[in-house]
C-alpha positions in Angstrom: 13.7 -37.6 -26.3 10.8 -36.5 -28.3 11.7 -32.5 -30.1 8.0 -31.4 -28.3 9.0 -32.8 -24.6 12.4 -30.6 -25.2 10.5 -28.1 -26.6 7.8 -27.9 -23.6 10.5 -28.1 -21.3 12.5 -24.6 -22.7 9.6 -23.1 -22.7 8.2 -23.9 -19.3 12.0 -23.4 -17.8 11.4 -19.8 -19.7 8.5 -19.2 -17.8 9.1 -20.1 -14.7 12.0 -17.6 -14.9 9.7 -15.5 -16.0 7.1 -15.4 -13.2 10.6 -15.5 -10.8 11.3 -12.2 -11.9 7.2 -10.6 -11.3 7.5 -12.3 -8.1 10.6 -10.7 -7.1 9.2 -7.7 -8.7 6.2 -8.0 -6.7 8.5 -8.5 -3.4 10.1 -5.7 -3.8 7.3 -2.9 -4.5 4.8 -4.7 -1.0 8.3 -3.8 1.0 8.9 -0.3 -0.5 4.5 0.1 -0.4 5.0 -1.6 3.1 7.7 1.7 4.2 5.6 4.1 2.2 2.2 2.9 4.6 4.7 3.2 7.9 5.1 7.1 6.7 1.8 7.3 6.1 0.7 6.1 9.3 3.0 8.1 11.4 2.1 11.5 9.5 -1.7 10.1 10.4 -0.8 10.0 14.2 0.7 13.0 14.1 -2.3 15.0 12.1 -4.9 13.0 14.4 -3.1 14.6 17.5 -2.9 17.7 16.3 -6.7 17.6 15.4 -7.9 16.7 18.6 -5.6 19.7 20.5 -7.0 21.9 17.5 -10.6 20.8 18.4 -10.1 21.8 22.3 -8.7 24.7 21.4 -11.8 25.5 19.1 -14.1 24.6 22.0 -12.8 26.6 24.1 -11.8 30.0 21.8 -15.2 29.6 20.0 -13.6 31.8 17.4 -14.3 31.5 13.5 -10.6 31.1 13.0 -10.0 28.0 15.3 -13.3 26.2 13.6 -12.0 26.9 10.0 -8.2 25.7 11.7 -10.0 22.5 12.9 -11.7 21.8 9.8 -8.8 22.3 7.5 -7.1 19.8 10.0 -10.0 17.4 9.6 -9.4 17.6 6.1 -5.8 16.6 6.1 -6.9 13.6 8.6 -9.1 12.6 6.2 -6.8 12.9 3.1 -4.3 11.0 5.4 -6.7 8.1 6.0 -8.0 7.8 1.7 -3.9 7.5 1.3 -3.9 4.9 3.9 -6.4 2.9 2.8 -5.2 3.2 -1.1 -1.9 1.2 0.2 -3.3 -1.0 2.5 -5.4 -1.9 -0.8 -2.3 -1.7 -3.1 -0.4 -4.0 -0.6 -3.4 -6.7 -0.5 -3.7 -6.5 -4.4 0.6 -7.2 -4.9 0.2 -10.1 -2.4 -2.5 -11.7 -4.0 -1.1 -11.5 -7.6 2.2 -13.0 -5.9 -0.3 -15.7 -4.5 -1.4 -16.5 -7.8 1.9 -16.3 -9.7 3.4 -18.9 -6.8 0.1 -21.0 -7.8 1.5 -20.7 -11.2 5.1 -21.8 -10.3 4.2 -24.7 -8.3 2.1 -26.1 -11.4 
């Protein structure tokens, strides 16, 4: 055998191990971004229920305090849903890197 062929094959067996590891690397962190969005999404529930009761009660209390109660809820809901959609984007960014690594490995 030819010292470049043994050459190009260590080095390609090297980096295939290599972009093993980022792939299991990038399995891991869309599960635990996967759990973190499933938190996220039940806390949203949660603060979107509470809203809406919050914005009965302000329509029917017409008081300062229960507007500035519904609006700081509001504000939570909406910080809730920026989160969201940051993992949503972070789990659709990991998959598509592990889509091009696998491109890579099957090369």
């Amino acid at each position: 055998m030819d010292t470049n062929t043994l050459s190009e094959m260590g080095s390609s067996s090297i980096g295939n191990r290599l972009i093993e590891r980022k792939l299991q690397r990038g399995v891991l962190s869309v599960a635990r971004l996967k759990e973190e969005l499933q938190v996220v999404q039940d806390q949203l529930d949660a603060l979107s229920d509470e809203t809406q009761d919050l914005e009965i009660r302000s329509l029917v209390a017409e008081t300062p305090l229960s507007l500035h109660e519904l609006r700081d809820a509001q504000r939570h809901v909406y910080a809730m849903q920026k989160q969201k959609e940051h993992l949503v984007n972070a789990i659709t960014e990991t998959l598509a890197r592990q889509d091009e690594l696998l491109d890579k490995l099957g090369r």
